[in-house]
N, C-alpha and C positions, 0 to 999 in steps of 0.2 A: 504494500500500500504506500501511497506515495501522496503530495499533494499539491498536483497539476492542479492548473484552474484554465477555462477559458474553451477553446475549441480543439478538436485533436487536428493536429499540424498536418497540412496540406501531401506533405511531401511525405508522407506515409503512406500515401495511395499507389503512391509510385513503386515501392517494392514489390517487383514483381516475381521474386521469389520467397516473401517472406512466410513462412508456413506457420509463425502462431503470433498473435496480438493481444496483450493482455495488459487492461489500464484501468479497471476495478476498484474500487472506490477511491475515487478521487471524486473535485470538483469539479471534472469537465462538464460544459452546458453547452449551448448552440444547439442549430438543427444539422443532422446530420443527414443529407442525401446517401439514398443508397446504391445511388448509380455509382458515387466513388470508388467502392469495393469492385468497380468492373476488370481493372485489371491483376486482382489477387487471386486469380487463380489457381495458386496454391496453397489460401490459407488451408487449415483445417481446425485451426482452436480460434475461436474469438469470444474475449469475456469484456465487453463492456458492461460488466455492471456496479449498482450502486455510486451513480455520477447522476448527472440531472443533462441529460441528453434528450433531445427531440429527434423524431424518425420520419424523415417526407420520402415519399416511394415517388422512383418514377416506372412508368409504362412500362419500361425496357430493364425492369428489374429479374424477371422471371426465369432470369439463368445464372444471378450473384452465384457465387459461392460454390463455384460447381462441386469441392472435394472438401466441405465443411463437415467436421464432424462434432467438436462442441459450439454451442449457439448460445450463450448468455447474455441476454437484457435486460436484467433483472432490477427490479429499481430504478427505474430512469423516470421520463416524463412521458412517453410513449400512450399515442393516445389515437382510438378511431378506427377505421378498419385498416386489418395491416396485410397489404398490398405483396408481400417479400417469398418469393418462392427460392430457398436456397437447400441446399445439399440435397436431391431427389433420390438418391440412391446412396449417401455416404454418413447422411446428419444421424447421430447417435444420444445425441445427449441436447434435448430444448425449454431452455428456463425463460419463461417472461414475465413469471410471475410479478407481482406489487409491480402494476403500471395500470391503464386506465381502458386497454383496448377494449373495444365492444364488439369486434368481430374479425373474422377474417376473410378476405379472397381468394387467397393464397399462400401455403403453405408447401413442402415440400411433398402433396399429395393436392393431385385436382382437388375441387370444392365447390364448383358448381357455381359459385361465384356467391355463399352461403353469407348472409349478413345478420352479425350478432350473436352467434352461435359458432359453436367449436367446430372444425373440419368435418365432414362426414365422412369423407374416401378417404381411408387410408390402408392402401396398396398391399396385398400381399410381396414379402419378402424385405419386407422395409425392415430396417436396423434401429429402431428408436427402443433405446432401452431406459432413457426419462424422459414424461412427460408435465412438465411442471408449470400450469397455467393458472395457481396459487393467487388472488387478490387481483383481477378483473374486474368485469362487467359482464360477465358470457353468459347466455341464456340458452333455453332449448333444451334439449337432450343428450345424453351420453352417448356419443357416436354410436351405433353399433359395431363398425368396421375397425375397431380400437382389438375386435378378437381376432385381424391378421397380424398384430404387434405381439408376435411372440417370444420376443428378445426381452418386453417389458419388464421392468421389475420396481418400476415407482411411479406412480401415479397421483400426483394430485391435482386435484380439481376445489381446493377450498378456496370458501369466502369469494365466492362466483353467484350467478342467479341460475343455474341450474335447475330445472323443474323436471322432476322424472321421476320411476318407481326407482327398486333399486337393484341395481345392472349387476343382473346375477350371472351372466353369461359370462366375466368378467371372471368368475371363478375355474376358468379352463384356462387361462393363461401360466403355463408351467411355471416360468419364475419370475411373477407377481409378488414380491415383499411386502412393499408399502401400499396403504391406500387409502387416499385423504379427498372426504366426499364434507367434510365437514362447511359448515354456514351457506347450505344452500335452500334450497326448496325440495329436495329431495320428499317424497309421500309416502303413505300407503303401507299396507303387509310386505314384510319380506317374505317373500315365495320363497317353497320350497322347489332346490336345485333340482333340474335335471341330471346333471352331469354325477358321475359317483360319491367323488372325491373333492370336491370345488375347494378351491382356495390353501389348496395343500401348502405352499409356499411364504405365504402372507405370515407378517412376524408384526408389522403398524396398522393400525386399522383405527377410523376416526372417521366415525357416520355423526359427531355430535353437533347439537344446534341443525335440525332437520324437523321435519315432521311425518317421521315414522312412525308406527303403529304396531298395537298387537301383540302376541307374543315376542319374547327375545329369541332369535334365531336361530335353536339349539341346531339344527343342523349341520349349519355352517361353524358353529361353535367346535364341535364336534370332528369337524374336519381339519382343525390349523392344525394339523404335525410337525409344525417349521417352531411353535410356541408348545411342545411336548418333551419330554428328553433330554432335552438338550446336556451332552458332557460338555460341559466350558473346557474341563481340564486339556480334552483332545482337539477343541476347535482351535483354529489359527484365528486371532482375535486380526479384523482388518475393519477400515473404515467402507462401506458401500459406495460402489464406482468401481472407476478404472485407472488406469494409470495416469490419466490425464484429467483425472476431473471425482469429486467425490460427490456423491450424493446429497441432498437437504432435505427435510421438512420442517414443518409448522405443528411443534406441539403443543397440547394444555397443558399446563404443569399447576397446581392449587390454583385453577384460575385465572391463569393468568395464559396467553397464548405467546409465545418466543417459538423464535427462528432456530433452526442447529443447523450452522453450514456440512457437520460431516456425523453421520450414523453409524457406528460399531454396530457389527453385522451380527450382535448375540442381544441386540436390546429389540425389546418387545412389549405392546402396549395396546390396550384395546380400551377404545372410549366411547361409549353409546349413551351419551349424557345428553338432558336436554332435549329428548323425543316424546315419544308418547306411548311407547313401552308400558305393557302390561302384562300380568300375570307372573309367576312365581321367576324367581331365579331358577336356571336349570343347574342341578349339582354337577352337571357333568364339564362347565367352568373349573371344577376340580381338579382337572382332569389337565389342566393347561399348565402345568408345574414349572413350565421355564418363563412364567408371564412376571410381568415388571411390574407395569400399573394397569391397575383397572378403576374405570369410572363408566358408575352407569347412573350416576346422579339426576334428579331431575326429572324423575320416570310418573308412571304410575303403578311400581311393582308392587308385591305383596308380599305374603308368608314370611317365613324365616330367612337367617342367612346360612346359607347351606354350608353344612356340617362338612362339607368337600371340599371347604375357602381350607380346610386345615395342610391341608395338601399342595398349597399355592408359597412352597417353602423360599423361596428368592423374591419374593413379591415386598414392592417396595413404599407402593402409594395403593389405597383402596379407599374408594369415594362411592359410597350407596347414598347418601345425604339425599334429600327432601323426596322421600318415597312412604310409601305406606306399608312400611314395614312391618313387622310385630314378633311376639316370640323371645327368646332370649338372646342374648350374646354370645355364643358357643363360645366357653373356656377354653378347648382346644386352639383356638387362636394365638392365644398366650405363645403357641410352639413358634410365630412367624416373628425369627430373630431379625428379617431384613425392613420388618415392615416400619417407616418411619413418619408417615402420612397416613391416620386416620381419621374419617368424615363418616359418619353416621347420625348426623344431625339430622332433625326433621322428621321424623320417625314414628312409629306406637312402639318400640321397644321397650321393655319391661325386665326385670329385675337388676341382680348383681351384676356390675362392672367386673369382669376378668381381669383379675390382678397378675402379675409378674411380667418378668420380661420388658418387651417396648412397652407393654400397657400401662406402664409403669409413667411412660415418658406422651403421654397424651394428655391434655389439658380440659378447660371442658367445652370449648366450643365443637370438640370432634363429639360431642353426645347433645348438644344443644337441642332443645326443644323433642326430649321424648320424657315427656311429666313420668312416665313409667320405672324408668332407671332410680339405680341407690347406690351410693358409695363411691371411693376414691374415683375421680376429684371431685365429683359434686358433692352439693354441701349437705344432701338429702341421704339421711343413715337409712340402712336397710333394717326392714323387721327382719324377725326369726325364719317369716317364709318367703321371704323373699332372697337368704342369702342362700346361696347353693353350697353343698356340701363342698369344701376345700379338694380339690385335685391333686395329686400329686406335682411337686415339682419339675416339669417341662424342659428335661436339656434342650438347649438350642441343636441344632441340625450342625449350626455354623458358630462359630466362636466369635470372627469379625464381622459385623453389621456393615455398612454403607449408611455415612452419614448425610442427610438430606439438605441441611445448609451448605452454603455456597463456602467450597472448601477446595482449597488445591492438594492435586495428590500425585506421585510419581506411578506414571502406567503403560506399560510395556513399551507404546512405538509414542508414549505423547504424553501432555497435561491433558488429565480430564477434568471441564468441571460441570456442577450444576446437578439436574436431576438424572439418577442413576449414574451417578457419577462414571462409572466403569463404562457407559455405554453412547455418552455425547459427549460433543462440542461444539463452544459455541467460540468460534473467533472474527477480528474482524476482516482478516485476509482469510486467501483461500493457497492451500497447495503448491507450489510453481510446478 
């Protein structure tokens, strides 16, 4: 990172063998024509992002970029429909997220000349392994021809206008990691899949702020094997990407939504917060043991919290808050030594608070508003039948926890910080 100001220099256009461009957060501004790029023919990397850059297309744009393969415009001023057919056969990697567009005419896939809405055509045999169109204007539906991108493996579409059910065909995509539907208009039941095994691969998943319905999707729950199993001991810890560019998303973390330029390829999170979700928790969430955070806050669920969360032994953040919960606290919980974010607020929960362990380290906003609860921390003592018989003492699984405040730590290829420590980062450059 550097900090240019002003317009990117004339005489740059001129290298016409230069194969990578990279000026990412700076202060450059101006409008940038993209007929310039006509004689760069051999880029393949270009990251202009995070500068305040404007983008005017001309007519004779529709062959830029012929051997482009990363595309980043991320954060700029980019605004309108955008005009830019580059990399047809090469582009691998396209971020436009946080800019203003409302539509496209062209993209490295005909499009029919589509206004306001994401591409429709896109091509069998294409190489687009991220699609990151992340804080828009885009409206319409989920392409369907997004199931010839079978190289995919990050998808997001948040904080877009999005109207559509939810694009379960999506679940054939073999290596599908991420998938970020979150702040749109998304509706309706999640159907159940055709396909056997749907969404074998997917490890990020963030349908939150939508208006889905219905039951929670045991199905599909039922099928993440990528969030099962998992030995850390034997995996090779790497950030998602390639050698020339790493992956991002847009996570919640307590509410709050941050950017993580690069994702450790063993963090895992599922967030259905903020729907319209109903009926019971399925136990079989239990079942998901290498899962990080979950949040399904905000629902309309019910019954108890399934006796199978005890099984959720690495699990770090857990947000059931303002749901209609009821039932007790399962003390088996006590066993989850990572877990360091609890929210069960909101609630008809009823008796004894589970003591030991992190529960120890919980305050009382994570049980606010269930008149039913008694004991440490609230200030409301338990009757005789209300307190549960004392459990045995709970060895942790793990000795060392994962601390949830912003802490720095020495980790294999880097500094991690922030939520799941072990498994983001958040910096303000990117990679060379």
């Amino acid at each position: 990172m550097n900090e240019l100001h002003g317009s990117i220099p004339t005489s740059i256009f001129e290298l016409v063998n230069l194969s990578s461009l990279k000026l990412f957060s700076n202060n450059l501004s101006g409008v940038l024509e993209t007929s310039k790029f006509e004689k760069l023919i051999n880029l393949t990397y270009l990251d202009l992002s995070n500068n305040m850059l404007l983008l005017t297309m001309s007519v004779h744009s529709n062959s830029m970029l012929p051997n482009i393969q990363i595309l980043d415009l991320s954060h700029n001023n980019i605004s309108g429909i955008l005009l830019w057919n580059v990399g047809k056969d090469t582009l691998r990697y396209l971020n436009l997220s946080y800019n203003l567009i409302s539509g496209f005419e062209m993209l490295p896939w005909p499009t029919n000349q589509l206004h306001g809405t994401i591409p429709q055509t896109f091509l069998k045999g294409n190489s687009i392994r991220t699609l990151d169109l992340n804080g828009n204007q885009l409206e319409g539906q989920v392409p369907r021809s997004l199931i010839n991108c079978r190289e995919l493996e990050v998808l997001d579409l948040g904080n877009d206008k999005i109207n559509d059910t939810f694009p379960h065909w999506l679940g054939a995509l073999p290596k599908l990691h991420v998938l970020v539907l979150h702040s749109n208009h998304f509706h309706g039941h999640i159907e159940v899949s055709k396909i056997k095994s749907p969404f074998m691969s997917l490890r990020i998943i963030d349908l939150a702020h939508n208006d889905f319905e219905g039951d929670l999707p045991e199905m599909y729950l039922r099928s993440l094997k990528a969030i099962m199993n998992i030995d850390e001991g034997n995996v090779t810890r790497r950030y998602m990407g390639d050698t020339y560019y790493e992956d991002s998303t847009v996570v919640t973390i307590k509410g709050l939504e941050m950017e993580f330029v690069k994702i450790l390829n063993t963090f895992t999170t599922i967030d259905l917060s903020n729907n319209k979700f109903q009926g019971e928790i399925p136990e079989c969430i239990g079942n998901l043991n290498s899962l990080r955070g979950l949040n399904l806050s905000n629902n309309y669920l019910i019954g108890d919290i399934p006796l199978s969360f005890k099984n959720l032994k690495i699990l770090e953040s857990l947000d059931l808050s303002s749901n209609n919960l009821s039932g007790r606290i399962p003390q088996e919980l006590t066993s989850l030594s990572f877990l360091e974010v609890l929210n069960i607020s909101q609630n008809h929960l009823t008796g004894f608070i589970p003591q030991g362990n992190q529960f120890q380290t919980f305050g009382n906003d994570s049980y606010y508003k269930n008149s039913g609860l008694c004991g440490f921390p609230l200030s409301k003592r338990c009757t005789t039948d209300e307190v549960l018989e004392p459990s045995q003492e709970i060895e942790p699984e793990f000795e060392i926890g994962i601390d949830w405040k912003i802490t720095l730590m020495g980790y294999g290829c880097g500094l991690v910080i922030g939520f799941s420590l072990s498994y983001l980062i958040s910096l303000s450059g990117k990679l060379e």
